[in-house]
C-alpha positions as CSV (number, residue, x, y, z in Angstrom):
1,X,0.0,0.0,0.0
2,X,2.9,2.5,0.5
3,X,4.2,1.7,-2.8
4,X,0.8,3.2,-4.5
5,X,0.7,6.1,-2.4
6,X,4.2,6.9,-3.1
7,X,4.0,6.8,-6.8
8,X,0.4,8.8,-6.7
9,X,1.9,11.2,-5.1
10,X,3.5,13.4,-7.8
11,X,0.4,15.5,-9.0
12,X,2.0,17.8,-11.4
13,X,-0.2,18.4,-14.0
14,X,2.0,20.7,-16.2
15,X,3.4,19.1,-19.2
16,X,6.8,20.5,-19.6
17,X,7.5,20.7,-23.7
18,X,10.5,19.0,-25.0
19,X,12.1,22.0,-26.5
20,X,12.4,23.4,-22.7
21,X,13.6,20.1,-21.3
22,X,16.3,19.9,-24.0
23,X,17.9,23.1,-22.3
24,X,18.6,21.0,-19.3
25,X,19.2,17.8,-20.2
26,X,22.5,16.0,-21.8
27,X,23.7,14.2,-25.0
28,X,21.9,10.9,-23.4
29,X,18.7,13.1,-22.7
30,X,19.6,12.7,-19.1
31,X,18.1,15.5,-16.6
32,X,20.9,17.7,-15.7
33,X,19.1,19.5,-12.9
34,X,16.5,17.7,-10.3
35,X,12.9,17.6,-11.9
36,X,11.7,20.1,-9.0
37,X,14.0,22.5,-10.2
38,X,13.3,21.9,-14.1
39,X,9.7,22.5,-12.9
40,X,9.8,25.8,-11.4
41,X,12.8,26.8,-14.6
42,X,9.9,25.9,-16.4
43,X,7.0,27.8,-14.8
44,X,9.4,31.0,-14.6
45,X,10.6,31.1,-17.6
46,X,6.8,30.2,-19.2
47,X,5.4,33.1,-16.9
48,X,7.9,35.5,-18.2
49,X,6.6,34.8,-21.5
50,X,3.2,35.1,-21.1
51,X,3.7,38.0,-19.1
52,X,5.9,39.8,-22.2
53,X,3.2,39.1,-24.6
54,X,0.7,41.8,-23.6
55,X,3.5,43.8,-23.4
56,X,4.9,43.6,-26.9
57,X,2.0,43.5,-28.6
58,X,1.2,47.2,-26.5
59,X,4.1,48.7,-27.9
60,X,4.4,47.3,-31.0
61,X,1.0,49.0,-31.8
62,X,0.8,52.0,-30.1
63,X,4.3,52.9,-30.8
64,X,5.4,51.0,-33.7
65,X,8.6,48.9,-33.0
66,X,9.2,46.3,-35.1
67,X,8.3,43.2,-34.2
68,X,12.2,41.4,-34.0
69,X,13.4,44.8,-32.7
70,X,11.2,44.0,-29.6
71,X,12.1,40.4,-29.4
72,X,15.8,41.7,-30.1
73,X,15.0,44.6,-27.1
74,X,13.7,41.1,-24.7
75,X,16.1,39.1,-24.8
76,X,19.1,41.8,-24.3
77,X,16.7,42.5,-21.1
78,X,16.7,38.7,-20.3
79,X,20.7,38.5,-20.5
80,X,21.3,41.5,-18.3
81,X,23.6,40.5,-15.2
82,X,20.1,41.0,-13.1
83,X,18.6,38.3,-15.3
84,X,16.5,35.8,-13.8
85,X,16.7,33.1,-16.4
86,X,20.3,32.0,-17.8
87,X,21.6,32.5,-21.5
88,X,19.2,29.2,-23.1
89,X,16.3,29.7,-20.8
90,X,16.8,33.0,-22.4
91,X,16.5,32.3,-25.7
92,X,13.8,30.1,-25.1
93,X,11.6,32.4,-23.2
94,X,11.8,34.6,-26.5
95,X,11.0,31.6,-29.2
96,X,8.2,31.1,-27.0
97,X,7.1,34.9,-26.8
98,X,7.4,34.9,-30.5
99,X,5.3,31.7,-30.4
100,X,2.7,33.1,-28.9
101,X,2.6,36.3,-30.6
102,X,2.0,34.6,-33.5
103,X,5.6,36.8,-35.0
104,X,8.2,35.5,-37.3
105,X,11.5,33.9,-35.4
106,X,14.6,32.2,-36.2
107,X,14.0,29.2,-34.0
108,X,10.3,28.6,-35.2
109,X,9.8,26.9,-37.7
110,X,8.4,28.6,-40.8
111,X,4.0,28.0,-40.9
112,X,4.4,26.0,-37.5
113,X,5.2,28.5,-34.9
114,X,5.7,26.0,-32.3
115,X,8.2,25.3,-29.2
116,X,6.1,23.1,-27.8
């Protein structure tokens, strides 16, 4: 019986994508960080995107930037020495703002603007 409640125990219910796992795993696919701590990288670094998006989009329209010049703008931002998220996570958190402003990237894949 303590075997079952063991293994039921783990109720996170946010499915982490591959793309963000890659950042923190190793040529065998290994975890290179506990799975707590790739969980809350995770829910930071998806948090700062979703939070950028309003943002972006804001300025983008009322005052015009182009669209890479504000991903460019976000991710010098994201690299500053104060920087919550390392260089990768980085990187990612912009793909993934891109991804969800629907805006051309580098790292998406043309038609399928995915990081999932």
């Amino acid at each position: 019986m303590k075997w079952y409640k063991a293994r039921m125990s783990d109720d996170y219910q946010i499915e982490i994508p591959p793309s963000f796992t890659a950042l923190h795993s190793d040529a065998r696919k290994r975890l290179t960080i506990p799975l707590r701590e790739l969980r809350d990288r995770y829910e930071v670094c998806e948090d700062l995107a979703q939070h950028l998006t309003e943002h972006c989009r804001n300025i983008h329209v009322e005052i015009g930037v182009d669209e890479q010049e504000l991903l460019a703008r976000c991710l010098q931002g994201l690299l500053s020495p104060d920087g919550v998220v390392g260089e990768a996570e980085a990187h990612w958190v912009v793909t993934r703002l891109a991804e969800l402003l629907g805006w051309p990237h580098p790292a998406l894949p043309a038609g399928d603007a995915s990081v999932s």
